[in-house]
N, C-alpha and C positions, 0 to 999 in steps of 0.2 A: 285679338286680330289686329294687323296694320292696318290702320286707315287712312293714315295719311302723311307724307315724307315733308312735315312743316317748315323745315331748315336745314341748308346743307350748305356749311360755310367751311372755309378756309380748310378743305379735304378733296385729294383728288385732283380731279379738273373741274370741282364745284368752287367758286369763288362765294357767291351766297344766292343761294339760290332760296326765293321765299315762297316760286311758285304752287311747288308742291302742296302747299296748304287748301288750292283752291282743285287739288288731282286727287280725288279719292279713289281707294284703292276698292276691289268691289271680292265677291268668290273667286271670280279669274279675273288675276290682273295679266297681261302682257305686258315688256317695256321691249321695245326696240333700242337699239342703240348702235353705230358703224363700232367698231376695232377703234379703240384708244380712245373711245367718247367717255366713260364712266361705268361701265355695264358694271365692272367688275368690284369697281370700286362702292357700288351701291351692294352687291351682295356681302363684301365683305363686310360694312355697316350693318347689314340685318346678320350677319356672323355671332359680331361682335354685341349686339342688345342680346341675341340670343343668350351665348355664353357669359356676358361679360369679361372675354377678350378684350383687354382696353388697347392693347400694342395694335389689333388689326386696322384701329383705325388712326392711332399715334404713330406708326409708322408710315403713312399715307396723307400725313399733313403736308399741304397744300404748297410746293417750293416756293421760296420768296415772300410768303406770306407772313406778315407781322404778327397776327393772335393765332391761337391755337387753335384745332376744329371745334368747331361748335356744330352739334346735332341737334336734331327735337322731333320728335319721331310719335304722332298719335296712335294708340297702339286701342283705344277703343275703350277700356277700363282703366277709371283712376285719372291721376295726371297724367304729362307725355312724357317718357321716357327722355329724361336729355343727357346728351355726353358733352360735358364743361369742365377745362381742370383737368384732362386724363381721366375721366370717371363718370359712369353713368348715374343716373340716379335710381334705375332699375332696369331690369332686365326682364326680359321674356323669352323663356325656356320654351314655351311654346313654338316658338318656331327652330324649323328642321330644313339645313340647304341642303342640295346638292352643286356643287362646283368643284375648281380643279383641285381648292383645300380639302376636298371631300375626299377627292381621290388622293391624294397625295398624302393625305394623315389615315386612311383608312384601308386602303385595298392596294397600291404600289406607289411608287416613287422612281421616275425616270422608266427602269425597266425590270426594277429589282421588291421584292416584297422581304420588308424590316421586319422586325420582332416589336418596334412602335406599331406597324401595320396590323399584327397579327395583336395588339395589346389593343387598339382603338375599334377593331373591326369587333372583339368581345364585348366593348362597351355596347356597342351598335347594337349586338344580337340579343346583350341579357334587357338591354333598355333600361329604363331609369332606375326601375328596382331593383334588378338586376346589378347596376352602379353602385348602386348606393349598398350594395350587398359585397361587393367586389372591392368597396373602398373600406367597407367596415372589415373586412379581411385584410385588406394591403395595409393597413392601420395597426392592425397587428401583428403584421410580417413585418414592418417598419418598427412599432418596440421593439419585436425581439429581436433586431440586427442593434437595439441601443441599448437591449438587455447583454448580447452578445459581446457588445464595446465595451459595456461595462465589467462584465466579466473577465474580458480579457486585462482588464488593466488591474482588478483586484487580482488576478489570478496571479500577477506580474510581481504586484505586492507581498505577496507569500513568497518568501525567498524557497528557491526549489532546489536549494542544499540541506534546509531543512526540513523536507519531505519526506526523504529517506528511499527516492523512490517511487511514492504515491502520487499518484495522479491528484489535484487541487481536491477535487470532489472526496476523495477517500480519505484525504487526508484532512480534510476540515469537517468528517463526520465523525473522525475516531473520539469517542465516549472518553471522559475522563476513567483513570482507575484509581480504588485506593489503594495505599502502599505503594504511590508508584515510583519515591528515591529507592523506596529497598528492593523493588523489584527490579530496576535498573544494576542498580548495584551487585545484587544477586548476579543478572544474564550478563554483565560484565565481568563477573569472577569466572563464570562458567565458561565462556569464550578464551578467557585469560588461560582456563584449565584444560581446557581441550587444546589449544595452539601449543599448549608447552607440555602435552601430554606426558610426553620420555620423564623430564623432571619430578614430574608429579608422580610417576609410579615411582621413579626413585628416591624420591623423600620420606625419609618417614617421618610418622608423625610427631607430635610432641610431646619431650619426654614427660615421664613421671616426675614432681614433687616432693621433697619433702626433708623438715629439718626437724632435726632428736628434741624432744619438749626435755626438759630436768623434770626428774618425779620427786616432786619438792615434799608433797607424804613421805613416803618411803625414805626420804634425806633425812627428816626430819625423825624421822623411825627410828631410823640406824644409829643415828649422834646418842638419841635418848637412851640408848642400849647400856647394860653394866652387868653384872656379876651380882643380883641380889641374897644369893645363900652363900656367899661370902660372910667371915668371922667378922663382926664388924671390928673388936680390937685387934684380930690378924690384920684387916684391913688397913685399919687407921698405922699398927707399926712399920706394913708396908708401904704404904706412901709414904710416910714420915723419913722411912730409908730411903724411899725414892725421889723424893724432894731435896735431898741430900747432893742426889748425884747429877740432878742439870736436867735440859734437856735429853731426850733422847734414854734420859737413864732407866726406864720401867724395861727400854726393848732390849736394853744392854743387856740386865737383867735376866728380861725372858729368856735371853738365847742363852745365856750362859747356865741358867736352869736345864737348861738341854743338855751341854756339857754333864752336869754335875747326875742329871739320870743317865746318860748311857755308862757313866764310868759305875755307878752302884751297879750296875747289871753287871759287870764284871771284878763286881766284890771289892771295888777302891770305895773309900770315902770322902778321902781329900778333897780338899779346894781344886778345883782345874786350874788356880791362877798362884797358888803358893803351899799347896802341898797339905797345907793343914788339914787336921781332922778333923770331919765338918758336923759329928757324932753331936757333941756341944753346943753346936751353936744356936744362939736363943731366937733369930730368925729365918732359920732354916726351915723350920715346920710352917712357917707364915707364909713364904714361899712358894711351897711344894701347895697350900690351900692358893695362895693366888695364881700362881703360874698352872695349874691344871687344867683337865679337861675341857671345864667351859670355857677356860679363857682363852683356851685355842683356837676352839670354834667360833668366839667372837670375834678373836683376833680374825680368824678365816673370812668370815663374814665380809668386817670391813674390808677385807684386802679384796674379795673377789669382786665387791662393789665397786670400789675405785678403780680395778680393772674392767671391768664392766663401761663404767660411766668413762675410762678414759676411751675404750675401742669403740663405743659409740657416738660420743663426743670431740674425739682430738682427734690427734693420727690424722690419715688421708681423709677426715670426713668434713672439714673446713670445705680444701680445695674440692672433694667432689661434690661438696653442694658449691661451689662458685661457676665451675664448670658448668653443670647440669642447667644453671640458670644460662650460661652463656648458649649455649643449645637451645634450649629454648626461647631465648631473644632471637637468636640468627633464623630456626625453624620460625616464629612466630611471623618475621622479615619475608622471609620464603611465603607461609601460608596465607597470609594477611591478601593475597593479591586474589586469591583461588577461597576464599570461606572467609565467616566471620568467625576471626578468632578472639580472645582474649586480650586486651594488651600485657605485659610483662613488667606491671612498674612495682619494680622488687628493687629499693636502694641495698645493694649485698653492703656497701661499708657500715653502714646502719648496722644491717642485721650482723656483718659480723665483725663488728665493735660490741655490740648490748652480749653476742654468743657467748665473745671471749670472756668477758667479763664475769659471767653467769657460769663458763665455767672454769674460769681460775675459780673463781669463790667456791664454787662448791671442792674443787680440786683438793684446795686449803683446808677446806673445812675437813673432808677424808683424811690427808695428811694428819692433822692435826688430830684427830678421831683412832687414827692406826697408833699414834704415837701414846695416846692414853688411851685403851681401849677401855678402860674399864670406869671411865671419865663420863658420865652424862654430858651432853652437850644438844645445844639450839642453834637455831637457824636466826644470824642476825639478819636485823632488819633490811639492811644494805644489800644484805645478797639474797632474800626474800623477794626483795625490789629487783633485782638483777637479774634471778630468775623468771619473773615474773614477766618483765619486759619481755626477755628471751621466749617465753612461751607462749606470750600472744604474737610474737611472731611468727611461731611454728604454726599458729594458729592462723592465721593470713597466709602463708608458704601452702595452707594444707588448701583453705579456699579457693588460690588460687590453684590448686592440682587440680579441685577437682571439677574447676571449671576448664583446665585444660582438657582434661577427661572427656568431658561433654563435647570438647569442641575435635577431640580426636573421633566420635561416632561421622560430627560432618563431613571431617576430612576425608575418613574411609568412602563416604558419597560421593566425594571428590572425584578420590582414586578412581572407582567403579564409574562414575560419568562421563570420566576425561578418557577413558578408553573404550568407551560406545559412543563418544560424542561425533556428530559430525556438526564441522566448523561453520561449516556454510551455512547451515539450520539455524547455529546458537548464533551468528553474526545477522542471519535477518530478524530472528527473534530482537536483540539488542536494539537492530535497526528501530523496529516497529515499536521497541517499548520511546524510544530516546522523542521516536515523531507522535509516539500521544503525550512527551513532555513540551515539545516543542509547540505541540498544536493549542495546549493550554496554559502557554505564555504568558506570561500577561500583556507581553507590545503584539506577539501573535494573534494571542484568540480575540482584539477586537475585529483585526483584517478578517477573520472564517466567520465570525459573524457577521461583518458585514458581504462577505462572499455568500454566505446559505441565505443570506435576508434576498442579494437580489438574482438567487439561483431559483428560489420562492418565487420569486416577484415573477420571474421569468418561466418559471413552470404556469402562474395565473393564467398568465397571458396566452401561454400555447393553448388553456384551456377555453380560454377565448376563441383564439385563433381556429381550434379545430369546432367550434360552435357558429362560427362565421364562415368555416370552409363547409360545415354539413348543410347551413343554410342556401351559399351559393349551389351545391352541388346540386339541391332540390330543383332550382330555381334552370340552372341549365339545365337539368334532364326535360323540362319541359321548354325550352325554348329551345337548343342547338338542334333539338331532329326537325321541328318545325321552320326552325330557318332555315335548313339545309334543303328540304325539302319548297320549300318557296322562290329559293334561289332557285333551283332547278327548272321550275314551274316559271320564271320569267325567263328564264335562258331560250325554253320553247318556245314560249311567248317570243319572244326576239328571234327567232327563227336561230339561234348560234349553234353552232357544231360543236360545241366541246360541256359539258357539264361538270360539277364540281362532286366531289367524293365526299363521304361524312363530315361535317363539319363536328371539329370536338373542341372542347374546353383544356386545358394545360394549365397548371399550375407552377408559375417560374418566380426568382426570387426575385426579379424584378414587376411581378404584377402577372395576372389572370392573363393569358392570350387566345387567340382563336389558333386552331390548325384545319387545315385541308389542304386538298391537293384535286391538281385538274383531270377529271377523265375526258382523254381525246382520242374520240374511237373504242373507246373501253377500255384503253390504257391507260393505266396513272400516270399521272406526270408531275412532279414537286416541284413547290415556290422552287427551291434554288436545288442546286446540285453543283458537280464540278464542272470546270470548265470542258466543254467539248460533250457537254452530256445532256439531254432535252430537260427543260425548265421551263417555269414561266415566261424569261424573259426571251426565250427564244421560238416558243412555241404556239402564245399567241401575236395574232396581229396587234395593230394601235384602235383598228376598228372590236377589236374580239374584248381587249382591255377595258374599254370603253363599256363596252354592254357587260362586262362582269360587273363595272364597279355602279350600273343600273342597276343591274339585278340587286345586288347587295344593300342599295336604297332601297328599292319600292322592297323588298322584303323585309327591311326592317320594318319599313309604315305597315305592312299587311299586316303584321305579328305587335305592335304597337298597338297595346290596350287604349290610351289616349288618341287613336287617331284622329279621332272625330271632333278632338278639340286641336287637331296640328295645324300648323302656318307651315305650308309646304313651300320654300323659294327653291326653280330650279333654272341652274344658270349656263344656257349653251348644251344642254346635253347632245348634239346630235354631230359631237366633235370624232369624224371619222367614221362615222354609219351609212351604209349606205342605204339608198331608197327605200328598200324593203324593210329592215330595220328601224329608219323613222317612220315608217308606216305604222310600224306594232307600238313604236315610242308614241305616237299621238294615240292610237288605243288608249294604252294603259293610262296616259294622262287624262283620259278622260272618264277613265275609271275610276282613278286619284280624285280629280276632282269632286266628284260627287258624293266620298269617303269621308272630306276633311273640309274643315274650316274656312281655310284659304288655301287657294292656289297662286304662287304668282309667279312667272314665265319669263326669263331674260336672255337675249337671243338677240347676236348681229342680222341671223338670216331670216329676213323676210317672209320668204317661204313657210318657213317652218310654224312663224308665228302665227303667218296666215292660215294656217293648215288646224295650229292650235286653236285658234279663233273658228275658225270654220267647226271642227270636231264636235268641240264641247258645245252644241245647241241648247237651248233651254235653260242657261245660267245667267244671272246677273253678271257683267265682265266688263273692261273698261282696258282700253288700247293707249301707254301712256310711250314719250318717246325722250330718249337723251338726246339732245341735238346740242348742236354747235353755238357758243354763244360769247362772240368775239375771241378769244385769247382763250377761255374758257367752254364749261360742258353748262347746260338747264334744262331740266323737265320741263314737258310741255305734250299737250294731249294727241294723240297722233289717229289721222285720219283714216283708220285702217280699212274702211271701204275702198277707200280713196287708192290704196297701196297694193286691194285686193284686185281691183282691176288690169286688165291685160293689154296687150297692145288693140288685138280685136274689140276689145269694149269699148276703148278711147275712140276708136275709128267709128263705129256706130254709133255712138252717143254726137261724134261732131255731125255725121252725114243726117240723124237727127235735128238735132240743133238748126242745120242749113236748109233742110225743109221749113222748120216753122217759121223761120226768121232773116232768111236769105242772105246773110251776114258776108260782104263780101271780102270781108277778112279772113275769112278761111276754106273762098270756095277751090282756092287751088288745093289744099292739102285733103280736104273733102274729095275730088279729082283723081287726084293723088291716089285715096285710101281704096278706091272700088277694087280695081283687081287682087289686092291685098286678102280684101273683105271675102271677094270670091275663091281664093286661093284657101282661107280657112275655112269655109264652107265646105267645099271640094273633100278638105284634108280629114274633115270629122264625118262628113257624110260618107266617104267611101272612102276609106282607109284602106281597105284590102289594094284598090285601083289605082288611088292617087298617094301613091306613096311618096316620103320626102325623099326630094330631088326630082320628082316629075316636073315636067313641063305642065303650064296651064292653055298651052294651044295644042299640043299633041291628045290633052286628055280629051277637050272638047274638040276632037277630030274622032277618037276613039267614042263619043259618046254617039258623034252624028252618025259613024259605022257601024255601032250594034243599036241603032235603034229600030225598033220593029221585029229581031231577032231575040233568041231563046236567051242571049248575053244582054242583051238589054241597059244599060246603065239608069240612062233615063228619056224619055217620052221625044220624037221627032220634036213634036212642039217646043217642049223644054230644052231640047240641043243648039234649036235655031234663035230662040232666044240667048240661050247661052254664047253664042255666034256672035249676036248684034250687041249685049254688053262687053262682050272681051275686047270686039273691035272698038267701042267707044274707050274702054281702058286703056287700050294699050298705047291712047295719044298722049295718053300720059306718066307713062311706062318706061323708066332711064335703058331697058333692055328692048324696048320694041321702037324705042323714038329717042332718038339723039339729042333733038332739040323740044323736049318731055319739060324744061323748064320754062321755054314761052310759048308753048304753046297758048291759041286763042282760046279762051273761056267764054259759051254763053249761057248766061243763068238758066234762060227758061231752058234749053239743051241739058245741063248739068240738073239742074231740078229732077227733069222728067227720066236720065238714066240714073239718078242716084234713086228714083223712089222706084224704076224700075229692078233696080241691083237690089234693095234692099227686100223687094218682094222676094225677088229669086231664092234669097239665103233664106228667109223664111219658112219657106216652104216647108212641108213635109218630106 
């Protein structure tokens, strides 16, 4: 509770004021104070201990003044509260003003109601827990707009060419795959195959493989081949002839044997080459055993062999294995782009450099084998080797067929794919495979984890945020019908014509606000609207505003579980109310007061205070006053009796006075005061009769006419009395005597009609 305003220096119109220390504040304080004294400047001070607003009273330092305000404020518990430096040393939340900050941060502004309005009038309603439930929300509405900052700038970091498309979110969740270069590689070919379909069904695929091996057995067969049921001395006389005759000489030979049979078949003998008779001759029979039947068919042998091994070997079968590779290098060029094909690394000069070689030799070797057929012969080393290279190449040539082979099954996949593909399909397929490469980058995937770390972070938080919004929700379903409905309940109270419609709760992203709206007459009416359309600010008065932003205080204290520990300040509320209104205002203040802890009351008008003062009976209270003090404002106690008095009371307390004590210092104004005295007498006794602006000698004319009569006013006796005070009055009277200011005065005369006057008022 305040108890006492110990110090009020260099703030305001306070220069330093220390009296306050000896002014304690009591249940009901009143402060008086004229327009531009300090009234306002002291509410603002109990503002500012409340909130700890240090600007209310730093902006209010003291013009000209060399040190800064200094406060000190006894608040009843603990040390006193002081404001030194910009800074209190505590504060008391305990106390709750009402003034024009009140209205102007809570319920409108000029003529117009803010979304600040409707944010502070929420605090008002939910009350502290309420706040403190409403900040532990806005707390988490405020991470996630730094959750949302953040995201936006990681999201920024992700370059969004390398997305492919996806949205940050989708695209920093895509799972790694495995296989994913081949799989890339793959819906790359496929794309490639579908865009160039035409091509791809016209290519075919690639060719067959394949180069002649030498069948170095069978080589080796044929050389070893001879004539073994041959004479062996025929034999030996016939090569010894045939040795004779060179090269070439056994086939000379042979053919010429053919000669010499077809001519026997027509009965010649002779030589084909000189006629002789060949009957004698002693290697003619050697001959006829070598040159016969096997050795034709040997001879046949070899020949059809080396016909053989040349049409499989030579001839066109060089160039069509060069070709056939060149085909398949150019196809393999083609397919490589659309399948995984084989590469082609076949060196052909190699292969046929080792070919030729492999077969002249063997070529030679036949040759050489035809010209002696009946010659055993071997396979030299050289051309063993030569074959041998030769044949592991065909052996590599066949490997690689038959992985062509393999790779001809994908191809036909190809074919078949690339004419059911559609392009668009296989190009987002590629897409989405390139952005789960992209996403597990390695400069990438630190950015998506730190994206999902505070996408996390920020899902927490909402789940905060919606445990902080369930909590408020609770909290206003019990308090917005309750205030709604108390606001209304002072509106009546205040006798107003217009009431407010549901009060509800809103959830905006700048903070919890209040909504309503005014029903006048039973029609709705909204804070704001367009221009030329009814609204708040057009459709209450400054008196109607006023008792809204009442209403809206005492409803918060009614519904304030702490009431009964509150410091109530309230400052000037009866700005624009009339009569009847401050009538219901001092009620409920005197309902207030006996609710709450402290009451304390600050107010230019007199009246009102007086009224407050009078109201509240039965409370400890104390009447304190801002007065004028030189250049300056000071507290100082104010004589509210003294203030309570009326002109009438002044007047009868002097004519008072001048009975006990004959003071002739004020028996003129005593003089003076009679008809005055009778005139208010008159006014409160018969009100219906002596109405204002009556004459006070026509009434008592009218009094001495109906006396004795059924209208009666009052008693002959009492008329003529009435008669012989007026006449003594009125010599002193500026309306009944001109010269009313020197007239003669004598004591005992004024004595005897002032105690006369003062019985009359007396009376019943």
């Amino acid at each position: 509770m305040v108890r006492r305003l110990k110090l009020l220096r260099n703030i305001g119109k306070f220069d330093n004021v220390v009296a306050g220390a000896q002014l304690p504040f009591s249940r009901l304080t009143v402060i008086y104070a004229e327009n531009a004294r300090g009234k306002t400047t002291l509410a603002a001070i109990l503002r500012s201990l409340a909130s700890g607003r240090t600007e209310l009273i730093t902006e209010r330092a003291r013009l000209g003044a060399v040190h800064l305000p200094h406060v000190v404020i006894d608040t009843g518990s603990g040390a006193p509260a002081v404001f030194q430096n910009g800074a209190w040393t505590r504060t008391a939340p305990e106390i709750v003003i009402f003034d024009d900050t009140f209205v102007a941060e809570n319920v409108y502004s000029g003529m117009e109601v803010g979304v600040t309005h409707r944010q502070n009038l929420h605090e008002l309603i939910v009350g502290s827990q309420g706040i403190a439930l409403a900040r532990a929300l806005q707390a988490e509405v405020d991470k996630i707009e730094v959750h949302n900052a953040e995201l936006r700038e990681k999201e920024s970091a992700i370059p969004a060419r390398l997305r492919s498309g996806l949205s940050v979110d989708a695209f920093c969740a895509l799972a790694p795959m495995p296989h994913l270069p081949q799989a890339i590689e793959e819906a790359e070919r496929r794309l490639a195959a579908a865009r160039d379909a035409s091509r791809v069904a016209e290519t075919p695929t690639l060719p067959q493989l394949s180069l002649p091996k030498v069948d170095l057995d069978a080589l080796r067969e044929l050389l070893a081949k001879s004539l073994p049921d041959l004479d062996a001395s025929a034999l030996e006389r016939v090569q010894e002839h045939l040795s004779q005759l060179g090269r070439g000489g056994e086939a000379w030979v042979g053919e010429g044997m053919g000669f010499v049979g077809r001519l026997a078949e027509h009965g010649h003998g002779e030589c084909p080459f000189c006629a002789q008779d060949l009957a004698g001759s002693p290697v003619l029979a050697h001959y006829r055993a070598h040159f016969g039947h096997a050795y034709k068919e040997l001879k046949l042998l070899i020949t059809e062999a080396a016909r053989n091994f040349r049409a499989v070997q030579s001839g066109d079968v060089p160039a069509a294995f060069e070709r056939s590779i060149r085909e398949t290098v150019e196809r393999q060029a083609f397919w490589k782009a659309f399948a995984r094909v084989p590469a082609v690394g076949i060196d052909t000069v190699v292969i046929a450099r080792t070919w030729k070689l492999a077969r002249e030799s063997v070529e030679r070797l036949l040759e050489a084998k035809m010209s002696a057929p009946l010659e055993p012969m071997s396979v030299p080393a050289e051309v063993e080797r030569a074959v041998a290279e030769h044949n592991a190449n065909c052996d590599r040539i066949r490997e690689v067929s038959d992985l062509l082979n393999a790779a001809n099954t994908r191809l036909q996949t190809v074919k078949e794919q690339a004419r059911e593909a559609n392009e668009a399909t296989l190009a987002n397929d590629l897409a989405n495979l390139r952005a789960v490469e992209a996403r597990h980058d390695p400069a990438i995937a630190p950015l998506c984890d730190a994206y999902l770390a505070e996408r996390a972070a920020k899902a927490a938080t909402e789940q905060r945020r919606r445990v902080a919004r369930t909590a408020l929700d609770q909290h206003r379903q019990a308090a917005f019908p309750a205030y709604g409905v108390a606001i209304n309940d002072f509106l009546q109270r205040f006798n107003a014509n217009f009431r407010v419609g549901p009060v509800d709760a809103a959830n905006t992203r700048g903070g919890s606000a209040a909504n309503y709206t005014l029903l006048i007459d039973g029609n709705p009416v909204p804070l704001t609207a367009d221009p030329g359309s009814p609204s708040f600010s057009n459709t209450l008065s400054a008196g109607d505003r006023n008792t809204l932003a009442l209403a809206f205080f005492f409803a918060s204290l009614q519904n304030d579980p702490l009431r009964a520990q509150r410091i109530v300040v309230i400052d000037d509320p009866m700005t624009s109310l009339d009569e009847h209104r401050t009538l219901h205002t001092l009620q409920e203040m005197d309902r207030l007061v006996r609710d709450v802890a402290g009451l304390v009351v600050l107010s230019h008008s007199k009246p009102f205070l007086l009224g407050v003062w009078d109201k509240c009976q039965q409370l400890q209270k104390v009447a304190l006053e801002v007065r004028r003090s030189g250049a300056g404002s000071t507290l100082a106690a104010w004589n509210i009796y003294a203030a309570m008095m009326t002109e009438h009371d002044r007047r009868y307390a002097a004519a008072v006075e001048y009975l006990e004590q004959a003071d002739p210092t004020i028996e003129r104004r005593v003089a003076e005061s009679l008809r005055p005295m009778m005139e208010s007498f008159c006014r409160v006794a018969y009100p219906n009769i002596f109405t204002p602006g009556s004459m006070l000698g026509r009434f008592q004319d009218l009094c001495e006419t109906r006396a004795g009569t059924p209208q009666e006013i009052m008693s002959a006796t009492n008329a003529r009395e009435f008669r012989a005070l007026l006449d003594y009055a009125n010599r002193f009277h500026h309306d009944t005597n001109t010269a009313y200011a020197t007239e003669l005065i004598n004591d005992a005369e004024l004595a005897d009609f002032t105690q006369r006057t003062l019985a009359f008022i007396r009376r019943p």
